[in-house]
C-alpha positions as CSV (number, residue, x, y, z in Angstrom):
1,X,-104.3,87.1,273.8
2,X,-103.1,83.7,275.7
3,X,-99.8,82.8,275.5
4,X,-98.0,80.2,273.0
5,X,-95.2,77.9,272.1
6,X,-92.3,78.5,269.4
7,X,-90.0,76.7,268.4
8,X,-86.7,78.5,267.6
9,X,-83.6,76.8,265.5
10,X,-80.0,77.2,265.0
11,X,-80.5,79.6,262.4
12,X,-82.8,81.7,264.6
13,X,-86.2,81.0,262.3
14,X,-88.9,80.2,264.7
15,X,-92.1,77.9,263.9
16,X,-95.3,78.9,265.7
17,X,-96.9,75.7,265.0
18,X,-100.5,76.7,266.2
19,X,-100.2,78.7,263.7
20,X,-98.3,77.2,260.9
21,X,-95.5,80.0,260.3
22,X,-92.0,80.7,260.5
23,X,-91.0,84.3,261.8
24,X,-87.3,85.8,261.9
25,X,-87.3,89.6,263.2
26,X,-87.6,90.8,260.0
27,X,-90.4,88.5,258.0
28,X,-93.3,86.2,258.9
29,X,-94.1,83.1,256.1
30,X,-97.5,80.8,255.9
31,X,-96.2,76.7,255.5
32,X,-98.0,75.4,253.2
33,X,-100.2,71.6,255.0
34,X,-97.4,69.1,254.1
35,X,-94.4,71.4,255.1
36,X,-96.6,72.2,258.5
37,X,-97.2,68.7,259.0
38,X,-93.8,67.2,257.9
39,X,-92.1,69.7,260.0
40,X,-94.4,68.7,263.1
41,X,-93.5,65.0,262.7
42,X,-90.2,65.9,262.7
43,X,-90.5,68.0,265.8
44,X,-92.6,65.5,268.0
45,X,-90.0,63.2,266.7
46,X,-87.3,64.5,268.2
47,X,-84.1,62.2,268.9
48,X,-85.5,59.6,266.6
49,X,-85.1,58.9,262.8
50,X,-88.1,59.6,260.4
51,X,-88.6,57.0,257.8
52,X,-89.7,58.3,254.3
53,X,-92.7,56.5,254.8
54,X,-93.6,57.8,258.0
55,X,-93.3,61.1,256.3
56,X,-94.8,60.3,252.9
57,X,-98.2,59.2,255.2
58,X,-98.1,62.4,257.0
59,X,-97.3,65.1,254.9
60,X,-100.1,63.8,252.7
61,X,-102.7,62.0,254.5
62,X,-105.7,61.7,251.7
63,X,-103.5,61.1,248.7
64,X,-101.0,58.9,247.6
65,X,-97.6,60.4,246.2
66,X,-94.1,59.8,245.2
67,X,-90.7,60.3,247.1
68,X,-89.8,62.9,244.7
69,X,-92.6,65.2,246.3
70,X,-91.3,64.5,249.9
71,X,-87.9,65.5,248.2
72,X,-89.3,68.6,247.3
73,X,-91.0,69.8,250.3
74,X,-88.0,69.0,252.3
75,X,-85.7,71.3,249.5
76,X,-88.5,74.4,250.5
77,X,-88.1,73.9,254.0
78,X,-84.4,73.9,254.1
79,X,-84.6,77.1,252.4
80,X,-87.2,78.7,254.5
81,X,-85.6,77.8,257.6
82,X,-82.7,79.5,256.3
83,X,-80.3,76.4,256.3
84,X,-76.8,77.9,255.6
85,X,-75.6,74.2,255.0
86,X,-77.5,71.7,254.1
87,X,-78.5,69.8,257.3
88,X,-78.2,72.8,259.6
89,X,-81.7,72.2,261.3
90,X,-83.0,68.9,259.0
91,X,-80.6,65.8,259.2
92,X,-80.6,63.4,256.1
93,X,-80.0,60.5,257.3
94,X,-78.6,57.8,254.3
95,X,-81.0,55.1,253.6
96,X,-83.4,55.9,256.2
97,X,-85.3,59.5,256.4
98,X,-84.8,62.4,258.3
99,X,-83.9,63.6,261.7
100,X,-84.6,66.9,263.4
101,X,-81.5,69.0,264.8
102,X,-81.4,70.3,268.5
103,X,-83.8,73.4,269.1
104,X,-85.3,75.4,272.0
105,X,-88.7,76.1,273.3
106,X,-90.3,79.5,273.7
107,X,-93.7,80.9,275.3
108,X,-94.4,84.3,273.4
109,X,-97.3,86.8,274.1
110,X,-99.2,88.4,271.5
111,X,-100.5,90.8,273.0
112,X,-98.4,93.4,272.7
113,X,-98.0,92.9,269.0
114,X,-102.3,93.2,268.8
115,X,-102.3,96.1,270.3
116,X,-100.2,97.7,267.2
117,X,-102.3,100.3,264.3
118,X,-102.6,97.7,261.7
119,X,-100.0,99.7,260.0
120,X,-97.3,99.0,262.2
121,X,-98.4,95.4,262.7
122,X,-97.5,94.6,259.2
123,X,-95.2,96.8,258.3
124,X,-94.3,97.4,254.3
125,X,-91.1,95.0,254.7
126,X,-93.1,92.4,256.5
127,X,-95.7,92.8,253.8
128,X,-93.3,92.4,250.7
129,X,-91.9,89.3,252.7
130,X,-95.3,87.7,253.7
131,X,-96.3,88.0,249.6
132,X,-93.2,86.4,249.0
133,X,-94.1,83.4,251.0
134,X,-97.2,83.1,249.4
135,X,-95.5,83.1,246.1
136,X,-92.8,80.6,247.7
137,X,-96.1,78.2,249.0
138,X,-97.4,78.5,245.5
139,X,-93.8,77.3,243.8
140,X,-94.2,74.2,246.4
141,X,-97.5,73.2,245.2
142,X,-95.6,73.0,241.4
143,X,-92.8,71.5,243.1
144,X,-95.0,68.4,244.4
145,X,-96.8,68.6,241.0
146,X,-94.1,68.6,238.6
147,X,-92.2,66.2,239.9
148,X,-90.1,63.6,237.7
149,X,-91.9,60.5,237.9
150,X,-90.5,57.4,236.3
151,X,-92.9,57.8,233.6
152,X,-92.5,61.0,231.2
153,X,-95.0,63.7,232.1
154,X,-98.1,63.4,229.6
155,X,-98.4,67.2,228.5
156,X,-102.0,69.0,226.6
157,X,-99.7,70.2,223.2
158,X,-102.4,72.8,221.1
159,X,-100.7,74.3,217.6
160,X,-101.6,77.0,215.9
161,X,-100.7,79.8,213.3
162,X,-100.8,83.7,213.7
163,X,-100.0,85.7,210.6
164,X,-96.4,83.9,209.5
165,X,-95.7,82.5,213.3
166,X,-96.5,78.7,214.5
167,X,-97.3,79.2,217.8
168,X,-96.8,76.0,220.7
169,X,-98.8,75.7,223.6
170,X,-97.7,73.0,226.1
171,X,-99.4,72.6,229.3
172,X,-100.4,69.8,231.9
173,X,-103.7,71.0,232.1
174,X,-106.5,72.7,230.4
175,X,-106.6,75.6,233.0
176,X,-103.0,76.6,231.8
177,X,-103.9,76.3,228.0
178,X,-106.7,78.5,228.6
179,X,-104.5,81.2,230.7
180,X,-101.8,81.0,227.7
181,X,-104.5,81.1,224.9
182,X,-105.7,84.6,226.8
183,X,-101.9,85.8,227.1
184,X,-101.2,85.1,223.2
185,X,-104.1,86.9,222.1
186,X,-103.4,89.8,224.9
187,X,-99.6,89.8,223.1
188,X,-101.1,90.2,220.1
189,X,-104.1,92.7,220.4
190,X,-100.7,95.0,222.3
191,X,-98.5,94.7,219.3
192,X,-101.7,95.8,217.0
193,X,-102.5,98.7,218.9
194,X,-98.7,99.5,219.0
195,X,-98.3,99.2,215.5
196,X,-100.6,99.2,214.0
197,X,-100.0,95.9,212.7
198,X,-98.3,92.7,214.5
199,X,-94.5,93.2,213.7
200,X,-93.7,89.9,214.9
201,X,-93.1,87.8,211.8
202,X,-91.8,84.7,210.5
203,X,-91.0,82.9,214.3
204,X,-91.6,79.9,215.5
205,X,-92.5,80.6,219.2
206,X,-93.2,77.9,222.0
207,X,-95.0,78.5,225.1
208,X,-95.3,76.9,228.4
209,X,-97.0,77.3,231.6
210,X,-96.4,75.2,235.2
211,X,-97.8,76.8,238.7
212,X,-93.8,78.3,239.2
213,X,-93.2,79.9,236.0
214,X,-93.4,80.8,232.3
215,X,-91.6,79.6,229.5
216,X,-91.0,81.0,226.3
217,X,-88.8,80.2,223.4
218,X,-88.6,81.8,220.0
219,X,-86.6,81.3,216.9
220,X,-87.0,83.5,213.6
221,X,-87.2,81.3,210.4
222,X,-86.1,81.7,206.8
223,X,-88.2,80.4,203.7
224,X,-87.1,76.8,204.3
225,X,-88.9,77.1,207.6
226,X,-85.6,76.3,209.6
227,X,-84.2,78.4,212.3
228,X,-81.8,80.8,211.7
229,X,-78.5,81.3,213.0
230,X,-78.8,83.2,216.4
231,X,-82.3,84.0,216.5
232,X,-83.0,80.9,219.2
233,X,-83.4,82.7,222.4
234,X,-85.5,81.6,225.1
235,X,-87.3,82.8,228.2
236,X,-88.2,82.0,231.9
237,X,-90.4,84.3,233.8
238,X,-91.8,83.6,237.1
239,X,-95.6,83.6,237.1
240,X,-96.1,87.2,238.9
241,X,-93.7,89.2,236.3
242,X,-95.6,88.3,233.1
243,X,-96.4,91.7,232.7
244,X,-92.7,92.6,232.4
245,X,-92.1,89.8,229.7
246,X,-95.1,91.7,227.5
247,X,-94.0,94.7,227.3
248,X,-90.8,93.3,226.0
249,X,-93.0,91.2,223.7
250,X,-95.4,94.1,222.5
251,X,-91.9,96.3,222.1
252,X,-90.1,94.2,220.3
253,X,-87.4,94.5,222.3
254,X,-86.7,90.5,222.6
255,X,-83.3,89.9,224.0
256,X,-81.5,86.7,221.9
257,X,-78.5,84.9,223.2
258,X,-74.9,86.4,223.4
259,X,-71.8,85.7,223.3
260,X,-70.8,84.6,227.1
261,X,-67.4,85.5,228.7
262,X,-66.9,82.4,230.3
263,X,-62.9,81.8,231.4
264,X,-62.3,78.4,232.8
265,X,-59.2,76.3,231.9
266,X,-60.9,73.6,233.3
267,X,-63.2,72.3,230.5
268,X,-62.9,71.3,226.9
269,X,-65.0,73.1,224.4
270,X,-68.5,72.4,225.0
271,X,-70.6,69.9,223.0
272,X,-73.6,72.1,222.8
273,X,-74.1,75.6,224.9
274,X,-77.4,77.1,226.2
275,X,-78.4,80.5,226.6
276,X,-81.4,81.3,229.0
277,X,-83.0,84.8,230.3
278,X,-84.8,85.4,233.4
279,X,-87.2,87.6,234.1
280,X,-87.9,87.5,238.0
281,X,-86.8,89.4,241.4
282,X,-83.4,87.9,242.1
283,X,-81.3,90.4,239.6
284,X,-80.3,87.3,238.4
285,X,-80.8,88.0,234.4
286,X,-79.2,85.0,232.8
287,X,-77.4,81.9,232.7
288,X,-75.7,79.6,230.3
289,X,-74.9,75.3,230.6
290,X,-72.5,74.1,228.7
291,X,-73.0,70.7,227.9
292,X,-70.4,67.7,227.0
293,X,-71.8,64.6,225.5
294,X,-69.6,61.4,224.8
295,X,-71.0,58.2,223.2
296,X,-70.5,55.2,225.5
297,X,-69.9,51.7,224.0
298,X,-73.8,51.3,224.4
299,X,-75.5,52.5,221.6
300,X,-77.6,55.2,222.7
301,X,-76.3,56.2,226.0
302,X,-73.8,59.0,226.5
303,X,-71.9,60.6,229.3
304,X,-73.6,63.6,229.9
305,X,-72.2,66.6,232.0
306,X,-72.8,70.3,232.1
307,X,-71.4,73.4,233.6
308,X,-73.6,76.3,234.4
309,X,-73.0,79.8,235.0
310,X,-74.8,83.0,235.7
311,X,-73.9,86.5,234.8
312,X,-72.8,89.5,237.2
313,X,-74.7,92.5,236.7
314,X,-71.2,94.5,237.2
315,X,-68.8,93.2,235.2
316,X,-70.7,91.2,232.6
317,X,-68.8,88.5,233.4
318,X,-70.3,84.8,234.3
319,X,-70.0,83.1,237.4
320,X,-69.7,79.4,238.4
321,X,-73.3,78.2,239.2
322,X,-72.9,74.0,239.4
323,X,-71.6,71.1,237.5
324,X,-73.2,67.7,237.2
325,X,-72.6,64.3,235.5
326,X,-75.3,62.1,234.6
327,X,-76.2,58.8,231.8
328,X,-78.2,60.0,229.0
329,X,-80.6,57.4,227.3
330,X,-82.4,57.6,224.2
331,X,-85.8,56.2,224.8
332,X,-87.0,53.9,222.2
333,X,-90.7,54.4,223.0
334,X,-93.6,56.5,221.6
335,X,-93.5,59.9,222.5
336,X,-95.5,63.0,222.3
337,X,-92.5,64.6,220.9
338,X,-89.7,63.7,219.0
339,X,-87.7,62.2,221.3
340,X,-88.0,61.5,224.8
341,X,-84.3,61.2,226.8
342,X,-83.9,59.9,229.9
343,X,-81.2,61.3,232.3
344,X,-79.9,59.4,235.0
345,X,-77.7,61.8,237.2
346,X,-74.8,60.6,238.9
347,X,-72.7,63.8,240.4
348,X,-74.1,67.5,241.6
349,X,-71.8,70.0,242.9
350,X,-72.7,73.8,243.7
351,X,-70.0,76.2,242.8
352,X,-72.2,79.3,243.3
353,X,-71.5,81.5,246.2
354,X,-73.6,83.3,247.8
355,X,-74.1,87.2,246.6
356,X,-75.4,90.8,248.3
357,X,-76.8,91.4,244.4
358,X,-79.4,88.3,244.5
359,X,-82.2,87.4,246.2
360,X,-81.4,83.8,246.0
361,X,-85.1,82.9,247.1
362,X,-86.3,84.7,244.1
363,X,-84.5,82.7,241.6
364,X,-85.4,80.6,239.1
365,X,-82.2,79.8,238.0
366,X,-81.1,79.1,241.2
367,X,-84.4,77.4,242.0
368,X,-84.2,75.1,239.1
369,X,-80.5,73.9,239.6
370,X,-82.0,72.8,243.7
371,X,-84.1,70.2,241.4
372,X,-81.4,68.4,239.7
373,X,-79.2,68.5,243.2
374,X,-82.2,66.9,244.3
375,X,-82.5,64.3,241.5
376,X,-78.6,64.0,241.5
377,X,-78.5,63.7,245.7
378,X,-81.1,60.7,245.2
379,X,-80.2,59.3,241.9
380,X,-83.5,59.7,240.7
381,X,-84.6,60.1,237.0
382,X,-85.1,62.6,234.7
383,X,-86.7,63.5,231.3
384,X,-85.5,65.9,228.6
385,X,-87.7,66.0,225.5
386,X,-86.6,66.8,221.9
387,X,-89.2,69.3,220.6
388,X,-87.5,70.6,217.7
389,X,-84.2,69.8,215.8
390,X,-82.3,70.9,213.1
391,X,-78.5,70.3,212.2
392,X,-76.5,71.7,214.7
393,X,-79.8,72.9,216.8
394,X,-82.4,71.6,218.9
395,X,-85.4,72.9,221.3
396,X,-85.7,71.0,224.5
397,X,-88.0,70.9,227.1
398,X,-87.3,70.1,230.8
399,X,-90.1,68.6,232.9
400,X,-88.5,71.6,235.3
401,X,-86.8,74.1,233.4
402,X,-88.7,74.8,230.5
403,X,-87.8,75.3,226.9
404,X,-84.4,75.7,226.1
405,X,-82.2,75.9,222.7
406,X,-79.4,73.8,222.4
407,X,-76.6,75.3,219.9
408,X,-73.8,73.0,218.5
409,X,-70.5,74.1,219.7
410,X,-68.6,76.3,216.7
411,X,-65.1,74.9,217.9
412,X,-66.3,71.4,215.6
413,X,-68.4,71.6,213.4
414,X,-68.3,67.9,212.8
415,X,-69.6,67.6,216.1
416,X,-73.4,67.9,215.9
417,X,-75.5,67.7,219.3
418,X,-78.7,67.2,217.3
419,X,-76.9,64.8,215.3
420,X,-76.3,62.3,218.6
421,X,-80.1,61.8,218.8
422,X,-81.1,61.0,215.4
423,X,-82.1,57.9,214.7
424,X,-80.8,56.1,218.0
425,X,-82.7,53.5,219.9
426,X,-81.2,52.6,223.2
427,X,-79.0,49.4,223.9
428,X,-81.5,46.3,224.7
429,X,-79.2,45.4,227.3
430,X,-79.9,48.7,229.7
431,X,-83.0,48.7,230.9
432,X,-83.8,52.1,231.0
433,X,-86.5,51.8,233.1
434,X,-86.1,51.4,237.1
């Protein structure tokens, strides 16, 4: 086998470009076309600044996309080349692109590595690493498709009811309706057989489906139809660990929020607080924001900030995760759902450290907090959609995130999150679109 070229970084990942990979000693990972050819550009480019431009033509040369997807692609490669800081082997340079940091040259021989059982070529390690880079191409292809745009996202919503339970089915497309139409009667037909009956009664249950994950969100409901106290709980399950969010399903073992022991004597109490469960291969399980919101002298916008924090398997305790700040407008347009809010970020800092317990790449929690650093590091837009609302409740959906329950804080009452959005237009002086 002839010889070939590597390129090896400061952080010891090396990119075989003739083949589109990156190795360390312990993993190999396929790029997906625009992280192979963005990362080329950069490498021919060596020395010189990359416009966005530039990048935007060659990272997608038959289509025509939007800054937020270069944005995205150059989030997975930081990660993939194992960036301990950001900027460690890709340079951001303000107002212009991107720059390349210094690396080496290598010639390599494959030989020796052909001549290997096809056992011992791959290795199980390998293996389990090489499917997670498949699963990591296949989040990048969501990335560059769920991207915030400046528009909000123009979703396929299908309704329905099973026994006593409104089901929601929200999807860009009418492959994923079709996948979660076959999931919901696969949940069902499992309870059945369980049972003998579906035991599941009396929810209102939402489902989502993007290429990087799941979401789910239930809520049990009294005879006024409203949700009651403490039975919002919702899901996110990353798209290869469905199975595992079934059987919880089928059992009825559904997991609803808790109590968090959070101790900071840094924040007030919280507007609203959010309680989220994860069901992927990080061992991260769950995570909670807690959200301030503050009317501004404009009607409709509010100062709009958030704490997050994920729990340690050990102690039970949550962790710091990130804080942002951004400018929360109420869109006075229609919408495909109650309300459409438009967040314009303004701060992002990480307070999360990292941890031998999680597989940080495997995250969705962490995963989805990289896209608002993202939006936050290049004050780009946002949406948050009001799907459901009651007093002191509401059911949000994130063009990123998913669904999510938003409780009113019990320290006032008076206070009302849901409250905040009813009946607000936004102030005819902000113009709310850029």
């Amino acid at each position: 086998m002839p010889n070939t070229e590597q390129i090896r970084f400061q952080t010891d990942v090396c990119y075989i470009e003739s083949q589109g990979i990156l190795k360390t000693p312990e993993s190999t990972l396929k790029l997906n076309l625009s992280e192979q050819y963005i990362l080329s550009y950069l490498i021919d480019n060596y020395g010189n600044p990359v416009t966005k431009d530039e990048l935007l033509k060659v990272g997608w040369p038959d289509r025509i996309v939007t800054e937020a997807s270069l944005f995205q692609v150059i989030r997975a490669l930081r990660v993939k080349l194992n960036e301990k800081k950001k900027g460690d082997v890709i340079e951001t340079l303000p107002r212009v692109g991107y720059q390349i940091r210094e690396f080496t040259r290598e010639t390599i021989n494959f030989q020796e590595e052909a001549n290997l059982s096809p056992f011992k070529k791959i290795g199980k390690k390998t293996a389990i690493v090489s499917a997670i880079g498949l699963a990591a191409v296949g989040a990048g292809i969501g990335w560059m498709k769920y991207v915030p745009s400046h528009t909000p996202t123009n979703y396929i919503i299908e309704k329905d009811r099973i026994g006593s339970n409104d089901i929601t089915i929200v999807t860009a497309n009418a492959d994923d309706l079709a996948d979660l139409r076959s999931k919901v009667k696969e949940l069902i037909k499992g309870q059945t057989k369980k049972y003998g009956k579906l035991v599941t009664q009396n929810e209102r249950v939402y489902l989502l489906k993007t290429d990087e994950f799941y979401s789910a969100a239930w809520c049990a409901v009294d005879a006024n139809d409203q949700c009651i106290k403490n039975t919002d709980f919702s899901y996110k399950i990353a798209t290869d660990e469905w199975d595992k969010f079934a059987n919880i399903v089928i059992n009825n073992q559904k997991v609803y929020h808790e109590t968090p022991v959070i101790q900071t004597e840094y924040a007030r109490e919280p507007t609203a607080v959010v309680y989220t469960s994860y069901i992927d291969k990080s061992g991260i399980r769950s995570k909670v924001m807690h959200y301030f919101m503050t009317p501004t002298d404009n009607k409709g916008v509010f100062d709009y900030s958030l704490m997050s924090f994920i729990k340690d398997p050990d102690s039970g305790n949550f962790r710091a995760l990130a804080i942002s700040a951004s400018k929360a407008y109420v869109e006075n347009r229609e919408s495909q759902f109650l309300q459409t809010i438009k967040i314009e970020p303004e701060m992002f800092h990480w307070a999360y450290q990292p941890s031998p317990d999680y597989d940080e790449k495997e995250s969705l929690a962490l995963k989805h907090t990289c896209h608002f650093e993202c939006q936050s590091s290049d004050k780009r837009s946002y949406y948050n959609y009001v799907v459901y609302k009651q007093p002191n409740l509401l059911l949000m959906l994130n063009e990123f995130t998913g669904f999510f329950w938003n409780s009113t804080s019990q320290g006032d009452p008076s206070i009302s999150y849901s409250d905040y959005f009813s009946g607000l237009v936004p102030d005819e002086n902000k113009k709310t679109d850029k």
